[in-house]
Structures are given as C-alpha cells and as structure tokens.
N, C-alpha and C positions, 0 to 999 in steps of 0.2 A: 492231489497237489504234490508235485516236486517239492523236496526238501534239499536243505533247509529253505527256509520262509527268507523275505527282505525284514521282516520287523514281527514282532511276537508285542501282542498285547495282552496282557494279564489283568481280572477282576481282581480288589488288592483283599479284603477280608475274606479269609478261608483258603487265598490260595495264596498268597505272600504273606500276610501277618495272621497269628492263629488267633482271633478274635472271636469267631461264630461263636463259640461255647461261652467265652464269656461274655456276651450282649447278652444270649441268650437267658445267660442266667441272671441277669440283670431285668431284665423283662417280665419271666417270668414271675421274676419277686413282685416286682411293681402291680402287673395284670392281676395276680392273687390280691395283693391288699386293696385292688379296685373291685372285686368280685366276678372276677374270671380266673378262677382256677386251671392253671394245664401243665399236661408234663411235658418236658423238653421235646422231646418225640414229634408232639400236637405243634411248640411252637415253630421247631425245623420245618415241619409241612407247613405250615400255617404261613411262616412272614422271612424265610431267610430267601435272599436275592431281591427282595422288594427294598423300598424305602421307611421310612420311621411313621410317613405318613400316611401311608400304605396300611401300616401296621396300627398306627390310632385309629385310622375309620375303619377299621373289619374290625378289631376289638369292640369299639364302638356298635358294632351291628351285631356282634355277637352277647351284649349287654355289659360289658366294663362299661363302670361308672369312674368316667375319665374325665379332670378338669380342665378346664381351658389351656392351662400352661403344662400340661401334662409332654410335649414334647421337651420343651423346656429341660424340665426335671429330666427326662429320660437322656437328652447329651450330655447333659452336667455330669449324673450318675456312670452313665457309661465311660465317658471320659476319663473321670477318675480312675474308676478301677482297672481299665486298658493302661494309662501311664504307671500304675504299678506293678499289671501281670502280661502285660501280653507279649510275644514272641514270636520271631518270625517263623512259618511254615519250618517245619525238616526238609533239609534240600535245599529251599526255594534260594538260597544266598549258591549257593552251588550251582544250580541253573545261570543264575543271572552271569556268573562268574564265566560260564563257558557260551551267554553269548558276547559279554565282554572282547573273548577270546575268538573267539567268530568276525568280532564288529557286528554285528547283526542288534540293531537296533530296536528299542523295547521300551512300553508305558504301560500305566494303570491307567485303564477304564471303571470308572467305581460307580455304582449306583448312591456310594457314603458321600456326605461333604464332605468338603476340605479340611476344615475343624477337625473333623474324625482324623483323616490322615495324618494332620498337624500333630496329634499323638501319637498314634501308631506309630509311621514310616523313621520319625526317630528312633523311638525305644526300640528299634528291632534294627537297627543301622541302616536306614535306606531311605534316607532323606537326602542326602545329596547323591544318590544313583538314579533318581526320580524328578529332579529337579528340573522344573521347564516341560515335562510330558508325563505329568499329574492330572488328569481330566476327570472329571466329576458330575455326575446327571446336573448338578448346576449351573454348570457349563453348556448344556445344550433346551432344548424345546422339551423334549420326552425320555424318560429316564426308559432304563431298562424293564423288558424286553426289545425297548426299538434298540432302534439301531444305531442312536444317535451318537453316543460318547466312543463308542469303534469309529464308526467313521471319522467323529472330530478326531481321535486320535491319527488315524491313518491319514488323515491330510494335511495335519499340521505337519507330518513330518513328510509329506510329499508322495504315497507310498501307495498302491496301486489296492484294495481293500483284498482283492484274488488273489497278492504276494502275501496278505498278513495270516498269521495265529493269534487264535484268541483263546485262552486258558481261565477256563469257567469251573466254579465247583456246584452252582444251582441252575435249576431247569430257567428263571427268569432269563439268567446272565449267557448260559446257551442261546434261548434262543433269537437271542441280542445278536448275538455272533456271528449264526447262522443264518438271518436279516440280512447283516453287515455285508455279505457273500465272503465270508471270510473262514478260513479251514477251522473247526472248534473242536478243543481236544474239554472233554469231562473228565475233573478230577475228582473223585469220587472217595477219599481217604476217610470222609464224614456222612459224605453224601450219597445215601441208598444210588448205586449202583444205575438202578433201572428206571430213576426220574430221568439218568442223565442220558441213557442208553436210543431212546428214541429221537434224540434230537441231535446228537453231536455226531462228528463224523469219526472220532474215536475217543478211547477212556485209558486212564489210567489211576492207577491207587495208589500212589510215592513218587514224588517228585527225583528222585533219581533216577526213575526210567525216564522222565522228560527229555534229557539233551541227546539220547540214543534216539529218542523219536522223535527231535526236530532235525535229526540228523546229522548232530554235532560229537564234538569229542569231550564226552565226563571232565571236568575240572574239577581237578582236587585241590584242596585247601578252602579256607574261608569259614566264616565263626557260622554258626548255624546248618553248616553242610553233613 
C-alpha cells in the first residue's frame, strides 16, 4: 500500500487507551473467586481481542462457576477501576496529533461497547477527537474477527477499505483487518510479537514509529506523547 493511507482506523483498548492490563486484572480476580484460577499470561492468550461474552462461555467451558449476572458485575467492576486508572497509549495522542496535521482522517473500531468507551475515551482526553466515528461490535452483525466494525467504519466516512489502516494490538482485531482488505499494522508493545506476526502486513512496538510508517511527519507536542 502507498502511504500515507485516506483514513487510519484504530482498535481503541491496548492501542489508544492502556486498558488491557487493567481488565485483565479485574478478571482475573473475578475468574479465581469463581474457581478458575489463571495467570495473566493464560488470560492474554485466552480472552484479549474477543468480547466479555466471548470470555463468559469459555470460562464457563473451562468450569468457572459463573452467575447469571456475572457480566453484569464484570462492567460495573471494570468501569470503575478504568475511570480511576486508565491512560491513554504512550504516543497514541501524538499520532493522532500528526494525522490532525496530515487531515488524514481516523475512528475506533472496538470489539468493547460504548459504555466501556464512555469511560475511557474521556479520562484519556479523546472523547471529543472521536466524536461521531466511535463504532463498536454493537454497531454491526459480527464482532471481531469479521470484518464488520472496519468496514462500517470505512463507509460511514465514505473511504475506499484499500485506502484505509487499521492499527490492531490482538491476533482477533488483525484479522478483522485483514478481512476488512485493509493494510494492518500489529502493535505488539504487550502483545507477543509472533501472534501478531502471521497475520498483519507489518509490526511495530512504540507508537512513535507509527506516523514515520504511515508516512507522516512526527508531531510534537500534546499530553500523552
């Protein structure tokens, strides 16, 4: 693909707001006093890039003893503890800032609800840079891996899916992407290297090499960069 891209879409948890680690560890507290024990490690392999629902029936098949409302409990929990810890990517506000500077237009494609973002994208200052091209697997038919929330994103804003990027940190959200027919870069800063290595059509590990690789010019300044 020629760069730069017409429009750059980005998965928002792990690769704009540093969230993974703390779900994670919100989960896994939950999963242990359900009687599934695991370490972080097991739940990264196990349930990041998928949905919550995703994550209750394999728990569930791996024998947690989970209740009915057990999602429930697991947004409320999560939510709280993101509106008091979470923060945007390193970089990521520095990206955004030099495609500002580009005009090169850009959304989240999230496998999370809205709700979720509804916390996030604030506390991390990106609630109104996101405003109007927030799209969310509830937003379409099939969550990620398809291909569905790329596309809706790429045509709501009119945009050719072979012009767009799509900035993935899990093998699900790859190969969403790569579905999508759309260029997908692995950010890999958390994410073992070599899930992401077979699917994407390139990797990187620090969102500071990104705007050199979509082609742009580094933007300096801005809170999070």
């Amino acid at each position: 693909m020629i760069m730069p891209p017409d429009m750059v879409i980005f998965d928002c948890d792990g690769v704009l707001v540093d969230s993974e680690m703390i779900t994670n560890r919100v989960m896994q507290k939950s999963l242990s006093q359900h009687g599934l024990p695991l370490e972080i490690d097991d739940i990264m392999d196990l349930f990041v890039g998928g949905t919550m629902q995703g994550v209750m029936d394999l728990a569930l098949d791996m024998g947690a003893k989970l209740p009915g409302d057990w999602l429930d409990q697991m947004y409320s929990e999560m939510h709280a503890v993101l509106a008091q810890e979470v923060e945007p990517v390193a970089g990521a506000i520095a990206v955004l800032d030099a495609l500002d500077a580009a005009r090169i237009p850009y959304a989240i494609g999230s496998n999370g609800p809205h709700a979720k973002m509804a916390v996030t994208l604030p506390k991390c200052g990106l609630q109104e840079r996101f405003e109007g091209r927030r799209f969310s697997r509830e937003d379409v038919a099939n969550p990620k891996p398809a291909p569905d929330v790329y596309l809706k994103a790429a045509n709501e804003a009119g945009i050719a899916p072979s012009r767009c990027v799509v900035i993935e940190d899990s093998a699900s959200g790859a190969r969403a992407g790569v579905a999508a027919g759309m260029f997908t870069f692995g950010f890999h800063a958390e994410t073992p290297k070599e899930r992401l290595a077979p699917i994407c059509d390139a990797l990187f590990a620090d969102m500071s090499e990104l705007p050199t690789l979509l082609g742009l010019k580094p933007h300096s300044g801005g809170a999070g960069s």
